[in-house]
C-alpha positions, 0 to 999 in steps of 0.5 A, a space after each residue: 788301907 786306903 779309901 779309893 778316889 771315886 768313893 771320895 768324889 761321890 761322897 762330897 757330890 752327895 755332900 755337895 747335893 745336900 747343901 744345894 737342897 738345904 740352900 734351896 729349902 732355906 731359901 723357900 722358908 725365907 722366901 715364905 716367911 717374908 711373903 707371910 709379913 706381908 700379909 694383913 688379912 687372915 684368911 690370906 695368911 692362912 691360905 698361904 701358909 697351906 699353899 707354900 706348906 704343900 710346895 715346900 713338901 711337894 705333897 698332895 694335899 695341905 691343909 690347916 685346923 684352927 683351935 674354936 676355944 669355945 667348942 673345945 676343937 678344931 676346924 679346917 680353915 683352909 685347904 689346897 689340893 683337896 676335892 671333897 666338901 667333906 673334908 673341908 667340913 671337918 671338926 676333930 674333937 680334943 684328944 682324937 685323931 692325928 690332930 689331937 696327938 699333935 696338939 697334945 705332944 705339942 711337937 711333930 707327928 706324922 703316920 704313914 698308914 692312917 687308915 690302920 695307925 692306932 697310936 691315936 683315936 679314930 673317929 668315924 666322921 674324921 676318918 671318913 672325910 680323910 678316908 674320901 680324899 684317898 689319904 694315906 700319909 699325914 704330916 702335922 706340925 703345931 702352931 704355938 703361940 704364947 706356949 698355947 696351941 692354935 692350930 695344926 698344919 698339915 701337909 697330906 699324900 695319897 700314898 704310903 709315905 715316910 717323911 724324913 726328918 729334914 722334911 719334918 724339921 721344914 715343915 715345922 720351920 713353916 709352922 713357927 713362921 705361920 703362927 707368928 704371921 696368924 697372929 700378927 694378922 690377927 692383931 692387925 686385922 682386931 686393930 683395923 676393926 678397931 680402928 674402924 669402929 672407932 672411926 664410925 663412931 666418931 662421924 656418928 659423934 660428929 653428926 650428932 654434935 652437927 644436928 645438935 647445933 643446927 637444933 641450937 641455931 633453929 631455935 635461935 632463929 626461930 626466938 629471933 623470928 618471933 622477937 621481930 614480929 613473925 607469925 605462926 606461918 613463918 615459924 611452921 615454915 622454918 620448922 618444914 625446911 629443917 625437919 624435912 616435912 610439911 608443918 600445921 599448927 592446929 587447934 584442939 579440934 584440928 582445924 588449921 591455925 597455921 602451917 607451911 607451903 607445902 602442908 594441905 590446910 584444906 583436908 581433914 586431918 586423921 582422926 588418930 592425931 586428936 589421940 596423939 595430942 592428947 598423949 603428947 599434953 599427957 607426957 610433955 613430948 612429941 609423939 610418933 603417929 606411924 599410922 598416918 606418917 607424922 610427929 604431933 607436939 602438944 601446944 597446950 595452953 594455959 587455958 586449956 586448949 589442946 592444939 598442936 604441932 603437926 610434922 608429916 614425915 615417915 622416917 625417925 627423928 633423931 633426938 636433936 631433931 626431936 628436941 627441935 620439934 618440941 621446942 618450935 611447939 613451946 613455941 607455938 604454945 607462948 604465941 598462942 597464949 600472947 593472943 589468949 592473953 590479947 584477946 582476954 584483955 579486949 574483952 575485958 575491955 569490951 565489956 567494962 565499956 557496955 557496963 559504963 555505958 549502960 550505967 546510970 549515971 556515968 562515972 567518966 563520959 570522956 574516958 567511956 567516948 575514948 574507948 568507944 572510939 577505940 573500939 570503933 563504936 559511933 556514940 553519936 549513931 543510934 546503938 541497939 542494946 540487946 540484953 540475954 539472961 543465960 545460965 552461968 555455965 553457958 555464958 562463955 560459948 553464949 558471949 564467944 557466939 555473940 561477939 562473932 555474930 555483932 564483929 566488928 561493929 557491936 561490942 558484947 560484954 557481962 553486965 551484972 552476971 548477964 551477957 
């Protein structure tokens, strides 16, 4: 018996249909999974995958649950179609829901009844924001990745619908190009972080081997200001520029010895810097003063003075700028002591020439006429001679309050343990 004509023509327009719409589906799976490699960033990706997914499928809703390994479920990443915040909050714990069965088969599922399917779990919550978007019908397909599921891909209508197995199998299709693209972006986006980090630390690395080196070339400059005959003003004046803030030198009593341009010699200094140099002689490093905005660097010297190194600045100092600081108040320190050293030597020779000119009979009068004129003093005018028996332990202010008081014409020294 032969099959009629018509039959025939009808069965390859059907045929030819079927080809034209897998074509079609093909061409749109092709299409999507080449805009998805282009893609680097994984929130796009992700956005994109729901996106075609609903198009693809002509469905209400898309959607896409990512794996939080650390809290064991899932949590909507990204949606397109839905209109309840509820939904897009929600979390499915391992094993419930639709979510869960196809996490757990680690193949396609779907349901054309939610509300009433009791081939998986419900939960109140989950059904609730499922429930507020009038969802009917779910489609779930897995995203694989290394054997592991790393999430469900959704697509989701408001009515009873039965999806076919061609609508399955490109849905499923989508689901295998999107996990590649998710991790793809994933891994391009931890290299790109990666990458920056290793950026930032390397200008962090480069800005700390520059302050290194201008701490070096600071304290070279200021060894060859010093070695050329500089003062202490000078040397405050380069330590301002550099640390980027005015400069005193003072004594132990925080009377200014020297500073830079900028810094006030006339106002008295806050009494928490006396505080601040003791602890920076304490621990051999400068100190921070937050509560007057300044640096202090012990200058202390071998005779036991406590003056030092005062930077005015608010902001930190890096550990470079640091070292640069403590290093200008060593500085500080030798020069200090190069004038101690001065100072200690004319005095002792101030008082070897009054104990030789006081003796009876001189030992060598020419070598005493050639100190006298040294020391400015006129052996050849009348001299006035005043002699003061002190207790030892006031002998040191006793004869640095003498010496102020006769400069620069009178001489003091110790005669026989006398001032």
């Amino acid at each position: 018996m032969s099959v009629p004509e018509h039959d025939d023509r009808d069965e390859l327009l059907r045929q030819l249909e079927h080809h034209r719409a897998r074509e079609s589906e093909l061409l749109a799976l092709y299409e999507t999974a080449h805009d998805l490699t282009a893609l680097r960033d994984v929130d796009r990706v992700l956005h994109a995958i729901v996106r075609r997914a609903r198009q693809l499928l002509s469905s209400d809703v898309g959607y896409l649950s990512i794996y939080d390994p650390e809290r064991e479920d899932f949590y909507v990443r990204a949606t397109e179609g839905s209109f309840s915040e509820d939904f897009a909050r929600i979390r499915v714990p391992a094993g419930v829901g639709i979510c869960g069965l196809v996490a757990a088969d680690k193949r396609p599922r779907f349901s054309s009844d939610y509300a009433n399917d009791d081939r998986f779990r419900h939960s109140g919550g989950i059904d609730h924001g499922v429930l507020a978007e009038h969802i009917d019908s779910l489609l779930g397909v897995p995203l694989m990745s290394g054997g592991a599921v790393i999430g469900v891909l959704f697509v989701a209508d408001r009515y009873a619908r039965t999806y076919a197995p061609p609508q399955i199998a490109l849905l499923d299709s989508l689901g295998a190009h999107a996990a590649a693209a998710i991790e793809n972006a994933r891994l391009f986006q931890e290299s790109r972080e990666a990458l920056e980090r290793e950026q930032h630390a390397n200008a962090a690395l480069q800005a700390r081997t520059r302050e290194i080196q201008s701490a070096a070339d600071v304290h070279e400059q200021l060894t060859a200001l010093l070695a050329a005959g500089g003062d202490l003003d000078d040397l405050a004046e380069v330590v301002a520029r550099e640390l980027d803030g005015p400069v005193l030198v003072t004594d132990g009593a925080l009377e200014p010895l020297a500073g830079s341009a900028a810094a006030a010699r006339e106002q008295p200094l806050p009494g928490e810097l006396r505080v601040a140099l003791r602890r920076s002689a304490q621990l051999g490093r400068a100190v921070r003063v937050e509560a007057v905005g300044a640096w202090v660097a012990s200058t202390a010297t071998s005779s036991g003075g406590d003056g030092g190194l005062v930077l005015w600045r608010e902001q930190e100092l890096s550990p470079p700028q640091l070292r640069m600081l403590e290093r200008a108040a060593v500085m500080v320190a030798l020069v200090l002591l190069a004038r101690e050293r001065v100072a200690a030597a004319e005095q002792r020779a101030m008082g070897d020439l009054v104990t030789g000119l006081l003796a009876q009979p001189q030992t060598d009068p020419p070598a005493l006429a050639r100190e006298a004129r040294r020391q400015g003093l006129p052996l050849d005018a009348e001299l006035a001679v005043i002699a003061l028996r002190l207790p030892l332990a006031h002998e040191p202010r006793a004869a640095q309050l003498a010496r102020a008081a006769v400069a620069p014409t009178g001489l003091v020294g110790h005669v026989k343990g006398g001032s």
